[in-house]
C-alpha positions in Angstrom: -4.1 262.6 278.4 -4.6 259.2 277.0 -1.4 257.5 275.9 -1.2 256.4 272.2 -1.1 252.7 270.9 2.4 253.7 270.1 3.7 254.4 273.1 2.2 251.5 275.1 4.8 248.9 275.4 4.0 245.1 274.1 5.7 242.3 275.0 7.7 240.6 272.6 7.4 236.7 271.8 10.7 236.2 273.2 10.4 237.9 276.5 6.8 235.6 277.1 7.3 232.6 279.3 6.5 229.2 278.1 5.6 226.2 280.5 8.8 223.9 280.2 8.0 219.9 279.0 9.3 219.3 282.9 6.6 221.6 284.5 3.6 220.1 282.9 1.8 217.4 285.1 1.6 214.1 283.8 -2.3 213.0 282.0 -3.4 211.0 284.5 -6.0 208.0 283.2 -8.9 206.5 284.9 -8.3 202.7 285.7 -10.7 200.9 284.4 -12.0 198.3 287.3 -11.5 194.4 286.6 -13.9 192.3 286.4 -13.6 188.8 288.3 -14.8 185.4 287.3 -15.7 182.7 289.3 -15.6 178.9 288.5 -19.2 177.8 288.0 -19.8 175.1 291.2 -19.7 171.2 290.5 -23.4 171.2 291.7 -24.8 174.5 289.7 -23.6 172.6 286.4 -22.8 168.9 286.8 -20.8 167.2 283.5 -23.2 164.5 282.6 -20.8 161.4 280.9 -21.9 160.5 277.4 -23.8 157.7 277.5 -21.5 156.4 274.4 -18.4 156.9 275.0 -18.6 156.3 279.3 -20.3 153.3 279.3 -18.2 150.3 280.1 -19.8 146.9 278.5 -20.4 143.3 280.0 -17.4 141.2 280.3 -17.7 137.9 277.9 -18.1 135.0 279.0 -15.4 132.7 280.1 -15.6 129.5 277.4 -13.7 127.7 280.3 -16.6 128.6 282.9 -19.0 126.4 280.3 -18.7 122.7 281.0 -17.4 120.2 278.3 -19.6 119.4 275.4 -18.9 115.4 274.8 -19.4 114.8 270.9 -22.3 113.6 269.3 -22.7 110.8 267.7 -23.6 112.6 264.3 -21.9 110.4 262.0 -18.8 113.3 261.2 -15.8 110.4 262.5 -14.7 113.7 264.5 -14.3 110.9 267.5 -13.1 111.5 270.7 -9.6 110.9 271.1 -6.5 112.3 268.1 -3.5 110.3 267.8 -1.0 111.3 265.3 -2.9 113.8 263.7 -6.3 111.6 263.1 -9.6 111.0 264.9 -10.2 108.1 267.3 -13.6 107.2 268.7 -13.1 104.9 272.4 -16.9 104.0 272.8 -16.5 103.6 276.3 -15.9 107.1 276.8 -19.5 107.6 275.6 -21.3 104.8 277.9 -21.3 102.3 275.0 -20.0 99.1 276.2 -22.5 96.1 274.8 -21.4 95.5 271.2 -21.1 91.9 269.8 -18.1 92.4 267.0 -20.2 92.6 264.2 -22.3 95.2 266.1 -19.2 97.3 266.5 -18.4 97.1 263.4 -21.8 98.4 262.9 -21.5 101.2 265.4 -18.0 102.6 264.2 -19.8 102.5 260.2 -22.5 104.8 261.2 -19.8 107.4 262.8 -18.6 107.9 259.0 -15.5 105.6 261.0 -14.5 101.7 261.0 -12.6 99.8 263.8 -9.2 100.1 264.4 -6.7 98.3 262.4 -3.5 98.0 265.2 -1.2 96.8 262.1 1.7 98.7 263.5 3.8 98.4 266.7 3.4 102.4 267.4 -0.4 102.3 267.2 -0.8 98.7 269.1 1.4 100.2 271.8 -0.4 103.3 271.7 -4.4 102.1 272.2 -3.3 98.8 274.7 -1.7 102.0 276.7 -4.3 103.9 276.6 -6.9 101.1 277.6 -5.0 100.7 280.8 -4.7 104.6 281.1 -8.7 105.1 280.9 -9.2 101.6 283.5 -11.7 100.0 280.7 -11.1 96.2 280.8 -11.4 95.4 277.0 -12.5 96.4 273.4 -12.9 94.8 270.2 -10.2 95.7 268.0 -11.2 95.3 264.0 -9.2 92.2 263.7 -10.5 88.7 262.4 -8.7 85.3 263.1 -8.4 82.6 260.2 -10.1 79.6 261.2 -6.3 77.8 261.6 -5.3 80.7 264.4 -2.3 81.4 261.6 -3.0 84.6 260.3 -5.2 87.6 261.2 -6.9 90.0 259.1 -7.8 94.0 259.7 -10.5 96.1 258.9 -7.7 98.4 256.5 -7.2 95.0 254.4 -4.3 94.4 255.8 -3.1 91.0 256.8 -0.6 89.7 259.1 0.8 86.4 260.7 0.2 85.4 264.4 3.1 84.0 266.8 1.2 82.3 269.7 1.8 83.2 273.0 4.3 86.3 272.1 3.9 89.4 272.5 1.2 91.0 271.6 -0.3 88.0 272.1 -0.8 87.1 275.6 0.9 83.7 277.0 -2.1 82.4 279.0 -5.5 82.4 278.4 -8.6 79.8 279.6 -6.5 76.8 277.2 -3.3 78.1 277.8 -1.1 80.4 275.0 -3.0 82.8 273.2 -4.5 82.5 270.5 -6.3 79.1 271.7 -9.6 78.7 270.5 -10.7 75.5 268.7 -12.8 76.0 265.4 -14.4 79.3 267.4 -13.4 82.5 268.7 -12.4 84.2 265.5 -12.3 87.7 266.6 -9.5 90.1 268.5 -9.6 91.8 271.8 -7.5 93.6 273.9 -8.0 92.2 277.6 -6.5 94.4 280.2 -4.8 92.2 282.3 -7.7 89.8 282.3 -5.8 86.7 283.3 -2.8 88.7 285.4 -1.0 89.2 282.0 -1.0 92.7 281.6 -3.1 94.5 278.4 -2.6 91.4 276.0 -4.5 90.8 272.5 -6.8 87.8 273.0 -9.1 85.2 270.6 -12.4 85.5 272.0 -16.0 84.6 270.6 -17.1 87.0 268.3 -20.6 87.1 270.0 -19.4 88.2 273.4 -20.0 92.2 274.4 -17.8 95.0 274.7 -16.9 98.4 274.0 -14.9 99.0 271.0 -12.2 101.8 268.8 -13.3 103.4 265.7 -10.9 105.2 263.0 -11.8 107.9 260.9 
């Protein structure tokens, strides 16, 4: 005989086992491999500087590698010597040597300049100095003797009286105590030490040639 439905036995929901959280293995996951990079080599892709930025330019020029320009003789009375603030031009620094008086006079007009007045003890001392300090032996100074030896006159218009033989005349000379022309030699120069007497002012004939000082 065949037993009923009824009489086989079913197990309950309670009585069935359930896995426990503890008895379960853990998911296990695939690792994924890693990928590795390598640096690209120096040679496979070289850096090539921009030719804008990399580029390193000329050095100038020195100005004190390029020898001295001497002025020109353009007429400006930029000269070639400053004193005080204004422009001197010693002819002698530029080879020019050979002027009668008037002929300086001459020269020192077409610089835009005129010959030096030395109507003041600062700028007598100053350019008798600097005749010695350069070696030349004499200029012509823009000074014109009255035909008594009393009084001399400058290119500024300014006029002054002459003590012979004191300073800055010289005390010696070809006749003696400067100034000593008779009826001639109407015209000033500095000698530098032309009769042993040190850098003295001199009357001398106004036809004779040297170098002379412009002003501006």
């Amino acid at each position: 005989p065949r037993p009923s439905a009824q009489s086989r036995p079913r197990p309950s929901a309670q009585s069935r086992p359930r896995p426990s959280a503890q008895s379960r293995p853990p998911p296990t996951f695939q690792s994924q491999p890693t990928q590795s990079f390598s640096a690209p080599s120096p040679q496979s892709s070289p850096i090539r500087p921009s030719s804008s930025s990399s580029s390193i330019p000329a050095p100038a020029v020195s100005q004190q590698s390029q020898p001295a320009v001497r002025p020109q003789s353009s007429g400006s009375g930029s000269g070639n010597h400053v004193w005080q603030g204004r422009n001197y031009l010693l002819s002698w620094r530029e080879g020019r040597n050979s002027f009668s008086w008037n002929a300086a006079r001459s020269y020192c007009s077409g610089q835009g300049m005129r010959m030096v007045s030395l109507d003041t003890a600062a700028k007598r001392d100053h350019f008798m100095k600097q005749l010695a300090a350069d070696g030349s032996p004499y200029f012509w100074a823009g000074g014109r003797l009255s035909p008594d030896k009393r009084s001399l006159s400058w290119e500024n218009g300014r006029r002054e009286g002459i003590s012979k033989g004191r300073h800055p005349w010289s005390f010696t000379g070809s006749r003696g105590a400067q100034p000593d022309g008779q009826g001639s030699e109407n015209c000033l120069a500095i000698l530098n030490n032309f009769y042993n007497d040190g850098v003295k002012f001199h009357d001398v004939g106004c036809s004779h040639t040297k170098p002379t000082v412009c002003e501006a």
